[in-house]
C-alpha positions in Angstrom: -48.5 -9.5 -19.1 -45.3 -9.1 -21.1 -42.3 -11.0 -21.7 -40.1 -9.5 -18.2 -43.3 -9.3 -15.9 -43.7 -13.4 -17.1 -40.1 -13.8 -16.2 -39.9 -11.9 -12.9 -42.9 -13.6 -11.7 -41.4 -16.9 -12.4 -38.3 -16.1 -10.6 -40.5 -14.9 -7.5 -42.8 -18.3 -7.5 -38.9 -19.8 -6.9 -37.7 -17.3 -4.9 -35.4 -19.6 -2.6 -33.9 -21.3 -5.7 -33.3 -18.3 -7.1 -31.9 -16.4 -4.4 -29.2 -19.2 -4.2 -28.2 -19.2 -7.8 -28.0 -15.6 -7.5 -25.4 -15.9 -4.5 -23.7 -18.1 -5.9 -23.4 -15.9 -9.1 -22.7 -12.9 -6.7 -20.0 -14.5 -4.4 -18.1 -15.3 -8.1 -18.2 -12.3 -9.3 -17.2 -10.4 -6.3 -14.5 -12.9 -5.9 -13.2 -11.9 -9.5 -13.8 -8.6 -8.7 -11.7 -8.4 -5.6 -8.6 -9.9 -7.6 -9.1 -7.2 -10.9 -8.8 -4.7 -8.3 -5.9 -6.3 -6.1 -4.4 -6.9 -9.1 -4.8 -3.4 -10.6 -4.0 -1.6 -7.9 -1.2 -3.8 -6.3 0.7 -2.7 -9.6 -0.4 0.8 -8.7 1.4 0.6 -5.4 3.9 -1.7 -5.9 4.7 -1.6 -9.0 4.4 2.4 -9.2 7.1 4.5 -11.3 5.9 8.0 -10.0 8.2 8.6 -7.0 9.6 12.2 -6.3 12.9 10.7 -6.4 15.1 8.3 -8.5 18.0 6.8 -6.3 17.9 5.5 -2.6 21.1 5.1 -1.0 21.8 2.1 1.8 23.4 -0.6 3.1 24.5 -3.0 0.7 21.8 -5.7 1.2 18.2 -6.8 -0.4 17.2 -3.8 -3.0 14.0 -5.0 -2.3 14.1 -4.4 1.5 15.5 -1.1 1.1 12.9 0.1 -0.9 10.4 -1.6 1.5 11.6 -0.1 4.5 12.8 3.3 3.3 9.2 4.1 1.0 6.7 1.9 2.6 7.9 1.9 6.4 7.9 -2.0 6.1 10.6 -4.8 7.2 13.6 -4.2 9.1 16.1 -1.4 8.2 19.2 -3.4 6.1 21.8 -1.3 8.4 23.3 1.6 8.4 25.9 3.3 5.9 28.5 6.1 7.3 26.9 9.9 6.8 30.3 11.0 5.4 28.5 9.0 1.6 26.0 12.2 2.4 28.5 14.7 2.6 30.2 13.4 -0.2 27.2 13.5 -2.2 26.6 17.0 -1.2 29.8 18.5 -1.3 32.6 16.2 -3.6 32.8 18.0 -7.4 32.4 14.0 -8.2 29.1 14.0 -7.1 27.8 17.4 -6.8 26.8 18.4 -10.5 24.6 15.1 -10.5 22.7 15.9 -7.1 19.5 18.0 -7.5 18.7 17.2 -3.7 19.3 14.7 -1.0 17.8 14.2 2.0 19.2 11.6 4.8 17.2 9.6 6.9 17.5 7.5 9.8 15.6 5.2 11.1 15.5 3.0 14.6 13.0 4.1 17.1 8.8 4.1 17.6 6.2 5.4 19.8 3.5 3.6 20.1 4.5 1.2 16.8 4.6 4.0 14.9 8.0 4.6 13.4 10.3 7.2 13.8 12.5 9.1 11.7 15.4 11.5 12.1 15.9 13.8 8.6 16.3 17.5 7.6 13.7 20.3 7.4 14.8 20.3 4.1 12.5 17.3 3.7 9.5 19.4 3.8 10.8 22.5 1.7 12.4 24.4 4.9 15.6 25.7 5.3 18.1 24.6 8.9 15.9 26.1 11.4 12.3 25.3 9.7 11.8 28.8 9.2 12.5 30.2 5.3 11.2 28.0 2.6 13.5 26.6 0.1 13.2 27.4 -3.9 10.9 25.5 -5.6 13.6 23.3 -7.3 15.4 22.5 -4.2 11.6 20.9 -2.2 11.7 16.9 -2.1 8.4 15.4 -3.2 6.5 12.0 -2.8 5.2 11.6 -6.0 5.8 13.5 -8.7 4.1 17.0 -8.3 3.0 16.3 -4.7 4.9 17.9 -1.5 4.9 17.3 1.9 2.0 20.6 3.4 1.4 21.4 6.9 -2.5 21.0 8.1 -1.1 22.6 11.5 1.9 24.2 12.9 5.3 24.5 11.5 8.3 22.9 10.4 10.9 21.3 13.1 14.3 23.4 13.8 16.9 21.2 12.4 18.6 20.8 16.1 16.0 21.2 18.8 13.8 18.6 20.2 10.8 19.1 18.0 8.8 16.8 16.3 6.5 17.1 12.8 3.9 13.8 12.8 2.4 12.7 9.9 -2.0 13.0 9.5 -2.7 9.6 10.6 -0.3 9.7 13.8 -3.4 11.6 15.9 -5.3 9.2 15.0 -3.7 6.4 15.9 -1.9 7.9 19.4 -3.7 10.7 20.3 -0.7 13.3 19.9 -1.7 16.7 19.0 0.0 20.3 18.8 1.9 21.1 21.6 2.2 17.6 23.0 5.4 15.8 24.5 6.2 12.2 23.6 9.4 9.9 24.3 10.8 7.6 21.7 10.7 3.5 22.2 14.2 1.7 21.3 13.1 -0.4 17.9 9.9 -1.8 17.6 9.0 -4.2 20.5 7.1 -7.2 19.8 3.6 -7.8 21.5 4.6 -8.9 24.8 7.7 -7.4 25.3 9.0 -4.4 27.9 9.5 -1.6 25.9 12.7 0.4 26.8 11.8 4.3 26.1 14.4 6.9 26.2 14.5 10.1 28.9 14.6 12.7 26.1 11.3 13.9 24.9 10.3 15.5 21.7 7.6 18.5 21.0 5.4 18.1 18.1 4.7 21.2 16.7 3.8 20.3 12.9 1.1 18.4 11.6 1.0 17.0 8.0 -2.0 16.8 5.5 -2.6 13.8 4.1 -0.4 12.0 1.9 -2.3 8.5 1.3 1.2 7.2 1.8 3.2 5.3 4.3 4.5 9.1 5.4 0.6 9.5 7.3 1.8 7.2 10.1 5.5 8.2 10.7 6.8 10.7 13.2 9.5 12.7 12.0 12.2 14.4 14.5 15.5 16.2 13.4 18.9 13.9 12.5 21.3 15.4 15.6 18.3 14.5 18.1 18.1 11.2 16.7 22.2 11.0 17.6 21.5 12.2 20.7 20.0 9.1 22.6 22.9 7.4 24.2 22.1 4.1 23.2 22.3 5.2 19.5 25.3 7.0 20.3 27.1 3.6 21.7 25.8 1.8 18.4 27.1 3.9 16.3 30.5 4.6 18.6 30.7 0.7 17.9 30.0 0.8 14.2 32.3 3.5 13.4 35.3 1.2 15.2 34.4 -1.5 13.2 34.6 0.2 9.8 38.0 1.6 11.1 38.7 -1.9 11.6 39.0 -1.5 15.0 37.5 -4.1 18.1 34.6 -2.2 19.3 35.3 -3.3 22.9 38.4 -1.1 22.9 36.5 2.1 22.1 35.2 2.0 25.8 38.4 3.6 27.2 38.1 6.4 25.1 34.5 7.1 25.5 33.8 9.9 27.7 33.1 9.5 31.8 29.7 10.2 32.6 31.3 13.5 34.5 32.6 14.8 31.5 29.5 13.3 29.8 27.2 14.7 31.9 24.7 11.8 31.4 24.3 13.1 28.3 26.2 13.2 24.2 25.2 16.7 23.7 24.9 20.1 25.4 21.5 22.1 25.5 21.5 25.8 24.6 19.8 28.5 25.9 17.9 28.6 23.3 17.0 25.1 22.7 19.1 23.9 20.2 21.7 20.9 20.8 25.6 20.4 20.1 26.1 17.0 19.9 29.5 16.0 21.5 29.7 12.7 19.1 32.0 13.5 16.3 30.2 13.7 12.8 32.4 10.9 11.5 30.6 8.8 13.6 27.3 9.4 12.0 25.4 6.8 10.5 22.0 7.0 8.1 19.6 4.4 7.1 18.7 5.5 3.6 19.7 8.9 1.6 16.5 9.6 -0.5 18.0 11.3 -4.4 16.9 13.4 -6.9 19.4 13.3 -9.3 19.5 16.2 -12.3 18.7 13.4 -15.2 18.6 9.7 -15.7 22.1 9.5 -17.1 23.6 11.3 -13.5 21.1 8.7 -11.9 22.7 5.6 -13.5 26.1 7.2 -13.1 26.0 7.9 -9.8 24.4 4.0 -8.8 27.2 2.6 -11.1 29.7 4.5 -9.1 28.2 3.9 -5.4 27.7 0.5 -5.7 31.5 -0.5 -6.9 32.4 0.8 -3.5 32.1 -0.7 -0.5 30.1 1.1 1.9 26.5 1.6 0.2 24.4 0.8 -2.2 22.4 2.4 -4.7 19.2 1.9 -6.2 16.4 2.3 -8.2 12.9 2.7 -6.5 11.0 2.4 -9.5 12.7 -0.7 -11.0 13.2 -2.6 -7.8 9.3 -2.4 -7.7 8.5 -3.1 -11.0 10.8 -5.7 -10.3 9.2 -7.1 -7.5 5.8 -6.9 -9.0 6.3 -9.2 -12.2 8.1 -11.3 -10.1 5.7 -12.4 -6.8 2.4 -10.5 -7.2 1.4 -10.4 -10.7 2.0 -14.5 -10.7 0.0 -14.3 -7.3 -3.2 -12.6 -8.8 -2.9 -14.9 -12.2 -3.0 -17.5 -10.2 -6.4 -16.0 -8.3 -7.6 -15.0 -11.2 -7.8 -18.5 -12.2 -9.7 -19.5 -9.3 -11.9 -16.8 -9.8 -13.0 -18.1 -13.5 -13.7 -21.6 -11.6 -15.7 -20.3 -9.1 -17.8 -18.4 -12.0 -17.8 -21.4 -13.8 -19.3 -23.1 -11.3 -22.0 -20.6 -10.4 -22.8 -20.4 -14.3 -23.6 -24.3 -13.8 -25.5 -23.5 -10.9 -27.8 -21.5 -13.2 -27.9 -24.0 -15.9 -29.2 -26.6 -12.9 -31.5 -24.2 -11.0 -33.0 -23.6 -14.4 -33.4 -26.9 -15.9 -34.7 -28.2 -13.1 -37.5 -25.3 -12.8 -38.0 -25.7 -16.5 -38.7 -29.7 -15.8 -41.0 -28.7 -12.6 -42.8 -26.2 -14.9 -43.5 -28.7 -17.9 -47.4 -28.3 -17.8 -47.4 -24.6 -17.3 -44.9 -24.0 -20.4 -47.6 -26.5 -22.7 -50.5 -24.5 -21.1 -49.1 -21.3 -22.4 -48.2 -22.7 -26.1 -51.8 -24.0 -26.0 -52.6 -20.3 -25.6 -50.8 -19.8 -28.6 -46.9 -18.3 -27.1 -44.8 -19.6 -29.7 -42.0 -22.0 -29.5 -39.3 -18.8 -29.6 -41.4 -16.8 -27.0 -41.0 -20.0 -24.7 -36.8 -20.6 -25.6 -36.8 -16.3 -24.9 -38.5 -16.3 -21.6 -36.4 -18.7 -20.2 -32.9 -17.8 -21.6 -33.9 -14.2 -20.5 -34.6 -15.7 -17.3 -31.4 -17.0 -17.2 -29.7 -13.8 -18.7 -31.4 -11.7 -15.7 -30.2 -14.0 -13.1 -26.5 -13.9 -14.2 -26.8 -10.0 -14.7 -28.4 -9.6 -11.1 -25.8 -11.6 -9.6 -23.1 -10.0 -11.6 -24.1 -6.3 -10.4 -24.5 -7.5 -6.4 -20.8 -9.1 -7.3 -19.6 -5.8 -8.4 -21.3 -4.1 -5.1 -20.1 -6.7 -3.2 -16.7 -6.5 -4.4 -15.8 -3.2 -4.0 -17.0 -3.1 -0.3 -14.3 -5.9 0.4 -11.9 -3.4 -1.5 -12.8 -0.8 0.8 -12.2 -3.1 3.8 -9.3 -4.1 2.1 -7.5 -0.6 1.6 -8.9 0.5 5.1 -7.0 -2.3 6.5 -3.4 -1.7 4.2 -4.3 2.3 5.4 -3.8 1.3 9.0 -0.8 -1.0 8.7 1.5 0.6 5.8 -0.1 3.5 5.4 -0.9 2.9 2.1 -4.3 2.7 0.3 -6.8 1.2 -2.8 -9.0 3.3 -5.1 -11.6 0.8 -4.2 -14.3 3.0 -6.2 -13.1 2.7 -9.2 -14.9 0.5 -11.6 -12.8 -0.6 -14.2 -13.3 -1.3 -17.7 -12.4 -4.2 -17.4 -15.5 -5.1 -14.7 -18.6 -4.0 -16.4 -16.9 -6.5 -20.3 -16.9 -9.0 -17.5 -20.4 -8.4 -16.4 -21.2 -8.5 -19.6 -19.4 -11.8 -19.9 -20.9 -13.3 -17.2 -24.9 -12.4 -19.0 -23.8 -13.9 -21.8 -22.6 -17.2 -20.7 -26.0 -17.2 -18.4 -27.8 -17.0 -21.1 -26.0 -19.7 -22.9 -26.5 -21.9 -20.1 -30.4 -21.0 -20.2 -30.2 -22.5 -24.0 -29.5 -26.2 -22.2 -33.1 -25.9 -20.6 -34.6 -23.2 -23.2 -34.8 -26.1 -26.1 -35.7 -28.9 -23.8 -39.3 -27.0 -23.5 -39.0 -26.1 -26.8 -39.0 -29.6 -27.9 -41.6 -30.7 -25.8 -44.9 -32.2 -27.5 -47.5 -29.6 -25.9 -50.0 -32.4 -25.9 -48.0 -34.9 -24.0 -47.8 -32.1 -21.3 -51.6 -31.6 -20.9 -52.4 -34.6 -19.5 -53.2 -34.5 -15.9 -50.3 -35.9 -14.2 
């Protein structure tokens, strides 16, 4: 019999003990697992660089929510900032020569808590009426080298009541080509009696997949978004108030609902809308920017944030930001528990072992009488010991990346976002390694106590 048959046979003649140690062992290790790859990929997500664009435009508020709510479809919107700021970015010789591409948003509504947002076809490389691609310079993307692609359908006309819905939206609410939904005023809580508009939209695009917060969003064009009359009121109101006007006053000169019609826009014959709200009354969420290089980008921000309606940011440094700050603290601080809880399954070995070593006295001085020698006795058990830490180690590593693929299923679902839980890091297989070797540090504690033992002492019949 040689040297790992001896071993694994001991290990089956105490199969319960060592089951246990190796759980323990396992249960560690995953749990250190799980954190290396929060923490990894937390900086991946959160901390990420590689956006398609380099300023977001706002309200002045938290950077940090901007960024949350504009990239990741997360928090509330910070408010709303006049769509004038777009035209000027667009149009004004100031700002113009800096601007590669813009792309306003608007945020506000949901069906089904799924959010909604009213943009441009030019968000997904189409020109007004969704039918002539752009250039190639003049196509927003995600991520650096990554577009927005249809799986189905085609792109939205800028001003008819159309709808393009992002891959995991079927999923999630059943839509499909062809179908009809109506839009829910905000997000109601659980509980609550949603209040859906009249108006109803026609999706007639599907997106591929994006592993981004984009999957789960329904996008509809800007002037339909203007068209609901409870926006239309909000932003009526909010247009006063920058005027420095009392909103309450701005009833007399809203339209009668005979002249209204019921309704702040006209339907053509052909589908497409003309809104009757002045565009001076426009608001936007967010403007997403793609300035010409970083020295426009950090000219424009510097410019846009010394005035006073909007704010400019950085997406990649707010994150960055945000990252150092909470999360990679967070994961430090998890890591730490994670050593402890190793730590303590390392002891478990050293216990399991010593205490089987101590059961196993006469055996050990029945096979030295047989002439093993003291080193093949101290090898056989520290090997022991070294397999048991190994074993565990590997099952923690399993074990771990299945909760990291319950873990990014989960973040898939609610921000759309999710983890390469397959990939085993360098960093895992030093710390299996680690792990071995401290078991088999820990078998030394037992390994010289039989090593040690008078042979003879241990042959009489107990």
């Amino acid at each position: 019999m040689n040297l790992l048959q001896l071993v694994i046979k001991q290990m089956r003649q105490r199969a319960l003990s060592t089951c246990l140690t190796l759980m323990s062992v396992m249960l560690g290790v995953a749990l250190a697992v799980v954190i290396m790859l929060i923490r990894r990929e937390s900086a991946a997500l959160f901390g990420q660089t590689d956006y398609g664009y380099d300023i977001l435009i706002g309200a002045k508020a938290s950077p940090l929510q901007l960024v949350l709510n504009t990239v990741y479809q997360i928090d509330r919107s910070p408010g709303n900032i006049p769509y004038s700021v777009y035209r000027q970015l667009m149009t004004s010789p100031q700002f113009r020569p800096a601007v590669r591409m813009a792309i306003p948003t608007a945020v506000g509504d949901s069906y089904q808590g799924n959010r909604i947002i009213g943009t441009i076809p030019q968000l997904f490389g189409m020109n007004e009426d969704g039918t002539a691609p752009l250039p190639k310079e003049r196509v927003m993307e995600y991520r650096p080298g990554r577009r927005y692609e249809l799986a189905a359908g085609k792109v939205f006309h800028g001003k008819k009541f159309e709808a393009v819905i992002g891959a995991g939206i079927p999923r999630l609410t059943g839509l499909k080509l062809g179908d009809k939904f109506k839009a829910t005023h905000g997000m109601p809580k659980p509980g609550e009696v949603p209040d859906i508009h009249d108006q109803q939209w026609t999706v007639v695009g599907i997106l591929k997949p994006t592993k981004t917060a984009a999957d789960r969003v329904l996008y509809i064009p800007l002037p339909t978004f203007y068209s609901l009359t409870e926006h239309e009121d909000a932003l009526r109101a909010q247009a006063a108030i920058r005027q420095g006007i009392d909103p309450s006053r701005t009833a007399s000169s809203k339209p009668s609902a005979d002249e209204h019609d019921g309704k702040s826009y006209t339907l053509n014959a052909d589908g497409t809308i003309n809104l009757k709200m002045p565009e001076d009354q426009w608001a936007l969420s967010a403007i997403l920017v793609r300035s010409r290089s970083p020295f426009f980008a950090q000219q424009m921000m510097y410019v846009i944030n010394n005035r006073p309606e909007a704010a400019a940011v950085n997406p990649a440094s707010v994150m960055r930001e945000f990252f150092q700050t909470f999360l990679q603290p967070t994961t430090q601080a998890w890591g730490a528990v994670a050593y402890l809880v190793n730590f303590v399954a390392i002891v478990a070995i050293l216990v399991s072992i010593y205490n089987s070593v101590s059961a196993r006295m006469r055996d050990i001085a029945i096979l030295r009488a047989l002439g093993a020698t003291r080193a093949r006795i101290l090898t056989t058990i520290c090997l022991e010991a070294g397999l048991i830490g190994l074993l565990g180690a590997l099952l923690g590593i399993v074990l771990g990346h299945a909760l990291g693929a319950l873990a990014s299923n989960y973040l898939q679902q609610t921000i759309g976002e999710s983890l390469r839980w397959w990939v085993v890091a360098p960093e895992e297989w030093l710390y299996l390694l680690g792990v071995t070797a401290v078991a088999v540090l820990a078998g030394l504690v037992p390994a010289f106590k039989a090593y040690r033992s008078p042979v003879a002492d241990n042959l009489v019949a107990v």
